[in-house]
C-alpha positions as CSV (number, residue, x, y, z in Angstrom):
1,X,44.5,46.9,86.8
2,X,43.6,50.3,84.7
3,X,46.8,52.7,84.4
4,X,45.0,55.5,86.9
5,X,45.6,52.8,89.5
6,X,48.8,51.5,88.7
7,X,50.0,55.0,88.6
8,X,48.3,56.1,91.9
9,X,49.8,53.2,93.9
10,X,53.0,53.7,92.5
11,X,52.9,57.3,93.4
12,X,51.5,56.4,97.3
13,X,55.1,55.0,98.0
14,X,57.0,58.0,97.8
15,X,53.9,60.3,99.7
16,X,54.0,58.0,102.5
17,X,57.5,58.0,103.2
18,X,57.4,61.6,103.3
19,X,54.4,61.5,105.5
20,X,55.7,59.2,107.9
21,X,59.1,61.0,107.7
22,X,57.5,64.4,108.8
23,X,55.2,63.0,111.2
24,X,58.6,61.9,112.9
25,X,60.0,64.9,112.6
26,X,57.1,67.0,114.0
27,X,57.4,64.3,116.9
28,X,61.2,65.0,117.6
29,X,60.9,68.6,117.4
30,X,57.2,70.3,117.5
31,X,58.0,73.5,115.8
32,X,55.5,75.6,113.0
33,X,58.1,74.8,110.3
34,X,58.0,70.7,111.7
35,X,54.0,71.0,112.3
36,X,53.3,72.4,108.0
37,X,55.5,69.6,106.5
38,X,52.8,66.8,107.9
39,X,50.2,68.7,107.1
40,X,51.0,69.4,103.5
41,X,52.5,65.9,103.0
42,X,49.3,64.7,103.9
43,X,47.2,67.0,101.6
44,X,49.6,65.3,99.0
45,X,48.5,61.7,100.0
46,X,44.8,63.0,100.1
47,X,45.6,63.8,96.3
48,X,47.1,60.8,95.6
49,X,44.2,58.5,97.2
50,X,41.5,60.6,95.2
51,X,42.9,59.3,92.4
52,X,42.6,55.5,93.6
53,X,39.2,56.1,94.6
54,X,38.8,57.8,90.9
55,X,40.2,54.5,89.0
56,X,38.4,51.8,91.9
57,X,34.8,53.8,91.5
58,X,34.8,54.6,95.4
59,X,32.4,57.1,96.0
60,X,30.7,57.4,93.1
61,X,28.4,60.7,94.2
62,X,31.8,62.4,94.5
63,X,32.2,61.9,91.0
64,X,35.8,61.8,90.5
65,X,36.9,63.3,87.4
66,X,34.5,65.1,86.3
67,X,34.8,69.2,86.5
68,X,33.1,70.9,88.7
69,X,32.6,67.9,91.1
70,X,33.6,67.6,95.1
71,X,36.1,65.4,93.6
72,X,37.6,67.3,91.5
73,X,37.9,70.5,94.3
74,X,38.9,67.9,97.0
75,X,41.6,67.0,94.8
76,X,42.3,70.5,93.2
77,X,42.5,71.9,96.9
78,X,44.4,69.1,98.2
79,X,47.1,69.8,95.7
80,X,47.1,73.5,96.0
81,X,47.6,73.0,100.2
82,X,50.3,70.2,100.1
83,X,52.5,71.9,97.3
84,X,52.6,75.2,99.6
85,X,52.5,74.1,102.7
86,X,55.2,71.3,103.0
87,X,58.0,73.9,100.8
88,X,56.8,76.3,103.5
89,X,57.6,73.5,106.5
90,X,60.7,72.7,105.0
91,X,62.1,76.3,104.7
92,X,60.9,77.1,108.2
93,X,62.6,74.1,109.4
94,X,65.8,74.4,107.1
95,X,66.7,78.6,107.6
96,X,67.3,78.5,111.5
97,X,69.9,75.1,111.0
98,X,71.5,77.4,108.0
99,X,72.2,80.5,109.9
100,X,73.5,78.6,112.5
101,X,75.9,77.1,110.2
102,X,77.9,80.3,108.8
């Protein structure tokens, strides 16, 4: 197993709990704040599976790793997307409960 693998997998535990812990949220309570954290979590798992289709050579046309690829955008804009998007969810969801509280 190369290292790009054995770092992607490692890093696919931690995105999918907060994937799956969003999706439940958005399921409990279906507000914009509750819909964005999915969303971006998932854009984060998108980046984190590019990478194991980089280091299994999946997709070869996309050709992972190289610059100015689909890959490299796919993963480039996947990143961008899930490292706004969820921060965004989260404060939307957070600042109601926190006024409520003083």
């Amino acid at each position: 197993m190369n290292a790009t693998l054995s770092k992607a997998l490692v890093a696919l535990v931690p995105a999918g709990i907060l994937f799956v812990g969003s999706v439940l949220l958005f399921l409990r309570e279906r507000t914009l704040g509750s819909f964005l954290q999915p969303l971006g979590a998932g854009c984060l798992v998108v980046v984190i599976l590019t990478h194991v289709f980089e280091a299994l050579h999946l997709l070869p046309w996309m050709q992972w790793g190289s610059n100015h690829s689909v890959g490299h955008y796919l993963d480039l804009g996947s990143a961008v997307l899930g490292l706004t998007l969820f921060p965004i969810g989260y404060l939307l969801h957070a600042l109601p409960s926190a006024t409520h509280n003083v």
